[in-house]
C-alpha positions in Angstrom: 22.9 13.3 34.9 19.5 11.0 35.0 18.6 9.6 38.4 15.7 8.5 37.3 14.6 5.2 35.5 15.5 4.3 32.0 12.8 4.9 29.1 12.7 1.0 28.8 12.2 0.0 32.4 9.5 2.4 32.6 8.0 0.2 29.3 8.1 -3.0 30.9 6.8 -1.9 34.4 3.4 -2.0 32.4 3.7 -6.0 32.0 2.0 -7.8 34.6 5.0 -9.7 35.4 2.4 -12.0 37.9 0.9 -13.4 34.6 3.7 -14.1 32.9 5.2 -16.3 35.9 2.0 -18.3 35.2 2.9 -18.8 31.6 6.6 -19.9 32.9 5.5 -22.0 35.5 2.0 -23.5 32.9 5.1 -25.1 31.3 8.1 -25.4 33.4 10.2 -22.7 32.1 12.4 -21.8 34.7 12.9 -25.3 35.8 16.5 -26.4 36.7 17.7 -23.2 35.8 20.5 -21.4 37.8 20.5 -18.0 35.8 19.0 -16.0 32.4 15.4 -17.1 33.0 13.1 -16.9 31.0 11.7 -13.3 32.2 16.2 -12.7 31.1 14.9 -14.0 27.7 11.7 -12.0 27.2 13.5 -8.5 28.6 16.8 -9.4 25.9 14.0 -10.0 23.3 12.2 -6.4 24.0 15.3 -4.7 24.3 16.5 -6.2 20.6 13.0 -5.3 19.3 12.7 -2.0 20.7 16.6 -0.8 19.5 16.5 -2.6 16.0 18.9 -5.0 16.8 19.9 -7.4 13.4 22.1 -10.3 15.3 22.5 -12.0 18.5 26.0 -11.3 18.5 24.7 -7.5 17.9 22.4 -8.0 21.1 25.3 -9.0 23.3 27.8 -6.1 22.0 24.7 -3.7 22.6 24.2 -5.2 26.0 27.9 -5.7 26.9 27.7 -1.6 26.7 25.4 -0.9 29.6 26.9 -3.2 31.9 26.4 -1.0 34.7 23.2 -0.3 33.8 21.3 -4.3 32.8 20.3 -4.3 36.8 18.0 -1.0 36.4 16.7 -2.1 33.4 15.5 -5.8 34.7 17.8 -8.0 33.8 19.1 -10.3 36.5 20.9 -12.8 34.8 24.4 -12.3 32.5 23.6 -12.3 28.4 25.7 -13.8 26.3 25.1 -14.8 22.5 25.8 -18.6 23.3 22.8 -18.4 26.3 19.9 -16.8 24.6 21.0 -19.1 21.6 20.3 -22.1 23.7 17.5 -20.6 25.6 15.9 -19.6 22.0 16.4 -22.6 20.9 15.2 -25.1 23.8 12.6 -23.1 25.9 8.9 -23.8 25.3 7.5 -21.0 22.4 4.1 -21.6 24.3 5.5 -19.6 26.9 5.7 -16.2 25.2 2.7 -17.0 22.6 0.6 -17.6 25.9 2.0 -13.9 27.2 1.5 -11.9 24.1 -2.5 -13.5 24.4 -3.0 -11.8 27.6 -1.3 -8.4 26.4 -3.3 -9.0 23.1 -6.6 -9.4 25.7 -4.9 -6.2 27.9 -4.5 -4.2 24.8 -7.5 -4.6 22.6 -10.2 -2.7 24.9 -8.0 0.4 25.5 -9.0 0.7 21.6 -12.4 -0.7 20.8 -14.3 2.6 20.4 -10.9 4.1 18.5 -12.1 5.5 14.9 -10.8 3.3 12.2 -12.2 5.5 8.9 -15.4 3.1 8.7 -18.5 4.0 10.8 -19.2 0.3 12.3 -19.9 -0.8 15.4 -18.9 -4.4 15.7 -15.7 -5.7 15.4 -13.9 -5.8 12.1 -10.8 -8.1 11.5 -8.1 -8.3 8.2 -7.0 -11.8 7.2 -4.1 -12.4 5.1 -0.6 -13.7 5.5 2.8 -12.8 4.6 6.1 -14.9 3.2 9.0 -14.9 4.7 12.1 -15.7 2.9 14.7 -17.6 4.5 18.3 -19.2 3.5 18.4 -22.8 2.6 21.1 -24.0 3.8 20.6 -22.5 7.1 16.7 -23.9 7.3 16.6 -26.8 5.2 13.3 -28.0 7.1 11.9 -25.1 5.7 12.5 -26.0 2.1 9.5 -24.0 -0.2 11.3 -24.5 -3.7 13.7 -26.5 -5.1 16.7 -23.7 -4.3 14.7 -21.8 -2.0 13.5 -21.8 1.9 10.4 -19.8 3.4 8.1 -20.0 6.1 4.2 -18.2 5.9 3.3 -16.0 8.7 -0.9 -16.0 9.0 -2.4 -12.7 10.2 -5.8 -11.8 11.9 -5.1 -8.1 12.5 -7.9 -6.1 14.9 -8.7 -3.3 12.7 -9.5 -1.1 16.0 -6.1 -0.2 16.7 -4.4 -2.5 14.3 -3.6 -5.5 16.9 -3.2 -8.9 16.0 -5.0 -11.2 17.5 -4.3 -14.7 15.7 -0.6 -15.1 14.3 0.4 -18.6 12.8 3.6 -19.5 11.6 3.4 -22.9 9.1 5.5 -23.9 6.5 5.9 -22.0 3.0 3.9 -24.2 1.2 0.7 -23.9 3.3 -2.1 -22.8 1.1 -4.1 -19.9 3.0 -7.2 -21.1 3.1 -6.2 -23.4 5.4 -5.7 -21.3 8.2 -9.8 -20.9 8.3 -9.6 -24.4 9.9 -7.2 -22.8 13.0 -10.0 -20.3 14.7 -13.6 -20.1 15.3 -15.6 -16.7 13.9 -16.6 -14.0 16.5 -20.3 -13.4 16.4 -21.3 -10.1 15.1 -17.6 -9.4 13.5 -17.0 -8.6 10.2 -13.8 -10.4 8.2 -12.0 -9.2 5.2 -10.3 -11.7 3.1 -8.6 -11.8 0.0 -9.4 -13.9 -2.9 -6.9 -16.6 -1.8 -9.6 -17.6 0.7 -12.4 -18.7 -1.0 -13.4 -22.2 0.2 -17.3 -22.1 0.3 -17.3 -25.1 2.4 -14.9 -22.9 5.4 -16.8 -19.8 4.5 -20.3 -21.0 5.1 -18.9 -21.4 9.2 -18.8 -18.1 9.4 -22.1 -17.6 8.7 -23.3 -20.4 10.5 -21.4 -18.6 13.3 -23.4 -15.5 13.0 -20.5 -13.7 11.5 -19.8 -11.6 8.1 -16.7 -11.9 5.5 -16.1 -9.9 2.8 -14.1 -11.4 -0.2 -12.8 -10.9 -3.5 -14.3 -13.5 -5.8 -12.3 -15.6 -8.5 -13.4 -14.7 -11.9 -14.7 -18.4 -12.6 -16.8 -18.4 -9.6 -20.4 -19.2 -11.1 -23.3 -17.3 -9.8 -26.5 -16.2 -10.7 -28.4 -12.9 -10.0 -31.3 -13.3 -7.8 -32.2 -9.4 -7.0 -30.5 -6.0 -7.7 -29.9 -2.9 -5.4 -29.7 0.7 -6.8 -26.1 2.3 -6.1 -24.5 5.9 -5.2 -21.8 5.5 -8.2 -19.7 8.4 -6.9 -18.5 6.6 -3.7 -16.8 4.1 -6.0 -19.6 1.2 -6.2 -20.8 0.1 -9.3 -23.2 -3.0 -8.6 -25.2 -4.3 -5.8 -26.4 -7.4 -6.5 -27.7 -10.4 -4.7 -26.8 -14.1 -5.7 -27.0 -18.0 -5.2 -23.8 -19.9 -6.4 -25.3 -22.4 -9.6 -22.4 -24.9 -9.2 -23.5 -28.0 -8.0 -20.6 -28.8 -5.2 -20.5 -24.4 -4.6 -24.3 -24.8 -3.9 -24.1 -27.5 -1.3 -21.3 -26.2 0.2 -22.8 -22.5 0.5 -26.5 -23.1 -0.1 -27.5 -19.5 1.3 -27.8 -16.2 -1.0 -24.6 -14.0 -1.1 -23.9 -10.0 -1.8 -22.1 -9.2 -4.8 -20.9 -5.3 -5.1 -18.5 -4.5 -7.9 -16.1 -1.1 -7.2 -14.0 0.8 -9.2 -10.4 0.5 -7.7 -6.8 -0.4 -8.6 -4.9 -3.4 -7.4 -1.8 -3.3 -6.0 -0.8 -6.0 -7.7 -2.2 -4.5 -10.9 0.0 -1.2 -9.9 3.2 -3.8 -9.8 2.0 -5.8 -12.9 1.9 -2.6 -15.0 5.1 -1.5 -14.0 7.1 -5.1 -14.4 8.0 -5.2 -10.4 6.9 -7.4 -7.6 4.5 -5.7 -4.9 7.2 -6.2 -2.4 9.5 -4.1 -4.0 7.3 -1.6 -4.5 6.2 -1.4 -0.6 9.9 -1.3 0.3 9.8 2.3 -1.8 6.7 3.3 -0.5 4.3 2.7 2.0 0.5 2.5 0.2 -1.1 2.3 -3.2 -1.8 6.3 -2.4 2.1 7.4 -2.5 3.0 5.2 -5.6 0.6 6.9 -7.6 1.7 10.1 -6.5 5.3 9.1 -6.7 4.8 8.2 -10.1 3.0 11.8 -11.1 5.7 13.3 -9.8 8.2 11.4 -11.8 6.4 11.6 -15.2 5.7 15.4 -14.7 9.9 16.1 -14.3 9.8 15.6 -18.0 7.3 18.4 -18.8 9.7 20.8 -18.1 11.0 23.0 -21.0 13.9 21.9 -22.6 17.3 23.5 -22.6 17.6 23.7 -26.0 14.6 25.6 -27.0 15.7 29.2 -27.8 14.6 32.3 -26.7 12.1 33.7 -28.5 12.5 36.8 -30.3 10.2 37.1 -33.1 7.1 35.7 -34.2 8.7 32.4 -36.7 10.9 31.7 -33.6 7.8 31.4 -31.3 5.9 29.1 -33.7 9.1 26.8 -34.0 9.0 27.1 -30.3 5.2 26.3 -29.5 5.4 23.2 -32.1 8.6 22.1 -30.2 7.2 21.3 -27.0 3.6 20.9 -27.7 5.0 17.7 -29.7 6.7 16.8 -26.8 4.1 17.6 -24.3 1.7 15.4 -26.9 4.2 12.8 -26.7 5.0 12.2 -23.2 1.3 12.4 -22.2 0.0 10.5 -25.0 2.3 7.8 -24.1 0.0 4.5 -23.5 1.7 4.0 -19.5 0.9 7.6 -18.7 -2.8 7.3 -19.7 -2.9 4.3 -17.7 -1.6 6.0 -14.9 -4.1 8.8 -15.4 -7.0 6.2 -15.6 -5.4 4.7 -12.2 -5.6 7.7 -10.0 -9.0 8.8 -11.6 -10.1 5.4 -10.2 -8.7 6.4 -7.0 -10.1 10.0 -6.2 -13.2 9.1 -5.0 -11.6 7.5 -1.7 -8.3 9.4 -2.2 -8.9 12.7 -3.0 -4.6 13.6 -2.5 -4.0 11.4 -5.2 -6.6 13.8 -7.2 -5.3 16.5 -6.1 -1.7 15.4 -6.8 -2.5 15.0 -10.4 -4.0 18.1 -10.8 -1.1 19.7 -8.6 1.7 18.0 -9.9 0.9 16.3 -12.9 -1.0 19.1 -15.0 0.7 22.0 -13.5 3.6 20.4 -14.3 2.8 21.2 -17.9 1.3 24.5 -17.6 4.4 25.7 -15.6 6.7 24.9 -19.0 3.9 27.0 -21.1 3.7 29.7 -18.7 7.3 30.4 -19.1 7.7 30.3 -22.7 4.1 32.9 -22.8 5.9 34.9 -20.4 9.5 35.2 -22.6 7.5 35.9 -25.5 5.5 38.7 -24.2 8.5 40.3 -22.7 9.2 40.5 -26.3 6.7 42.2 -27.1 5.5 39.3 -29.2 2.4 38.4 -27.0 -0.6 40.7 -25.3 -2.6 39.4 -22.3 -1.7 37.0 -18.8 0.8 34.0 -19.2 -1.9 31.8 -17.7 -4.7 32.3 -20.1 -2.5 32.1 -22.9 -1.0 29.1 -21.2 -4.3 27.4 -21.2 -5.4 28.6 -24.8 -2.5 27.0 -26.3 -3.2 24.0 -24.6 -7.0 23.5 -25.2 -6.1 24.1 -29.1 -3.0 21.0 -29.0 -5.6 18.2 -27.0 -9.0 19.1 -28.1 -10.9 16.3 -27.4 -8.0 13.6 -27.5 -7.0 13.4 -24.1 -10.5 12.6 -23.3 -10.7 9.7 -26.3 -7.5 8.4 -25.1 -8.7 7.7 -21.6 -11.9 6.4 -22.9 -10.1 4.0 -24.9 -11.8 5.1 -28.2 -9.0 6.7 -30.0 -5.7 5.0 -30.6 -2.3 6.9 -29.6 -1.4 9.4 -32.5 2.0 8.5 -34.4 4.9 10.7 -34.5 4.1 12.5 -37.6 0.6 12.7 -36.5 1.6 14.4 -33.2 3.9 17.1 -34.8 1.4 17.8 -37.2 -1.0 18.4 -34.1 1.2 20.2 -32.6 2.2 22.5 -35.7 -1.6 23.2 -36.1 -1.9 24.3 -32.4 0.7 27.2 -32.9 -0.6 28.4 -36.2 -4.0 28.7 -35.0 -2.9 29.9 -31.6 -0.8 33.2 -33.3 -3.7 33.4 -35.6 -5.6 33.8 -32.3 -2.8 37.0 -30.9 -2.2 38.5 -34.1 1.1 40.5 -34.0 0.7 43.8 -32.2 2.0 47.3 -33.1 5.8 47.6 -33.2 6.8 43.8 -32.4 9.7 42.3 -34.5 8.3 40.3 -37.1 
């Protein structure tokens, strides 16, 4: 049996518990209270964090159960669903957001010089926000639509060790550009915006501020190039310009030069566009743009495989019926217009993900050379065939695509039709036993 202390009283003997009876007593906290304080309220909080709790009626069961065991873990006062809904409900917020401020300041030096995949030396922050959906009839202040509630949760994230440092929570409708207005750049740091922030006006603080932002621009954004930089395509970048904004209200807003660089990369909202889903359905299946695109080789190349039906085969007639079978349906499924695209996307993205490179050549080609492997291999323990699987594998294949998987992914050739992929394919297996002529005693 453990004599020792439990896992989470050993977590929150790192709290300086000194600073957070400062927040309490900043703004009254405890006062006429006779029990469940608000250190009760924090600990109950933790506790439901740290074990995934989904209900304060699931708190209180989950507590109820380690009766004999609350004192060792902190708690001093009784917990019960109707008390930390009041206490929820009444306390001062300020108290905790004051709190998570001085772990945020406790926190964020233990990881300053942490690598973060970018060799830079000041401090480089994320800015975006997230919304959250909620139940009308349950939060009808919140109202965002006309049968739909929501608030927006603001985000400055500390890209050393991923720690937020600035969290808002406003009202759905809240553009996010506003949120600019709510803190005052860092000197030296480096913020990374989406395109939903472009307000020339906010953004021209940051500079007077001594600070940098990167930003996607809007496409009617009117600029003029002043001076060009020469670029290292394979890393991905594909312009380096510099330029002055030409509107008239853009130019007095932002009257100083900016940096335009143009880089070949893939949206995850283009990624959910093409495939006719929302982006938050796609991150509750996976967890970056990297693993959809290799989820999605992966599920393409299942139907590479050979079918079923496709007999044996036994002499040379049955082998060309054979090769024309499935090199018009290997044609088919990669000639399809949402594979190439899918191609074209993970081309974009092997310069700064090589796995998703390496899954396509892994996965989605092998897939394909796999199918023709085994059919080479079934003929040639017929005797019909001379020479490795694997070359012939690959012969067969260069004679089906000749150059139109590289037209198709340039965009210069238009898909082939049905007829005009059988034909393709018919061609490949004619030339191909042209290529192997029959050898001595084979069955005909």
């Amino acid at each position: 049996m453990n004599s020792g202390r439990t896992v989470f009283s050993q977590l929150i003997s790192f709290l300086p518990d000194r600073e957070f009876r400062r927040c309490v007593a900043r703004y009254g906290g405890d006062r006429r209270l006779r029990e469940f304080s608000c250190w009760d309220q924090y600990l109950t909080m933790a506790f439901a964090q740290l074990t995934y709790r989904e209900s304060l009626r699931d708190i209180e069961a989950c507590l109820r159960s380690l009766q004999g065991k609350l004192y060792h873990l902190g708690f001093r006062g009784h917990v019960s669903r109707s008390t930390l809904a009041d206490a929820n409900e009444n306390r001062d917020w300020r108290i905790f957001a004051d709190f998570a401020q001085v772990l945020i300041g406790i926190a964020r030096p233990l990881y300053a010089h942490d690598p973060m995949g970018v060799d830079l030396e000041q401090s480089l922050y994320a800015l975006d926000s997230t919304t959250i959906d909620l139940c009308l009839s349950l939060f009808p202040w919140a109202r965002f639509r006309k049968h739909k509630a929501a608030v927006k949760m603001h985000t400055l994230l500390d890209l050393h060790g991923n720690i937020p440092t600035f969290i808002r929570v406003t009202e759905g409708k809240m553009h996010d550009v506003n949120i600019l207005d709510e803190f005052l750049p860092e000197a030296g740091a480096f913020y990374v915006m989406d395109r939903g922030y472009i307000d020339f006006e906010r953004l021209f603080i940051f500079t007077l501020c001594s600070a940098f932002f990167v930003v996607r621009t809007k496409e009617n954004v009117l600029l003029q190039r002043r001076y060009s930089r020469p670029v290292d395509k394979p890393t991905g970048l594909r312009s380096d310009h510099t330029v002055i904004l030409t509107a008239i209200d853009s130019a007095k807003a932002y009257p100083d030069p900016l940096r335009r660089s143009g880089y070949a990369t893939t949206s995850t909202l283009e990624i959910a566009t093409r495939g006719r889903v929302s982006k938050r359905e796609l991150y509750a299946l996976v967890g970056n743009k990297q693993e959809m695109l290799i989820a999605c080789i992966s599920e393409r190349a299942k139907r590479l495989d050979v079918p079923a039906d496709l007999p044996v085969p036994r002499d040379r007639e049955t082998l060309e019926q054979v090769l024309a079978s499935f090199g018009a349906k290997l044609a088919r499924e990669v000639s399809d217009p949402t594979v190439i695209a899918l191609f074209r996307l993970a081309i974009g993205e092997a310069v700064q993900a090589p796995e998703v490179a390496r899954a396509l050549n892994s996965i989605g080609r092998e897939a394909s050379r796999a199918a023709l492997r085994k059919i080479m291999a079934e003929a040639q323990a017929s005797g019909l065939l001379t020479g490795g699987p694997a070359e012939l594998a690959e012969q067969f294949a260069g004679l089906l695509w000749r150059d139109l998987m590289v037209s198709l992914l340039l965009g210069v050739a238009e898909r082939p039709n049905p007829r005009e992929i059988a034909g393709r394919a018919r061609d490949a297996a004619a030339a191909f036993l042209q290529l192997h002529p029959l050898p001595n005693d084979a069955p005909a």
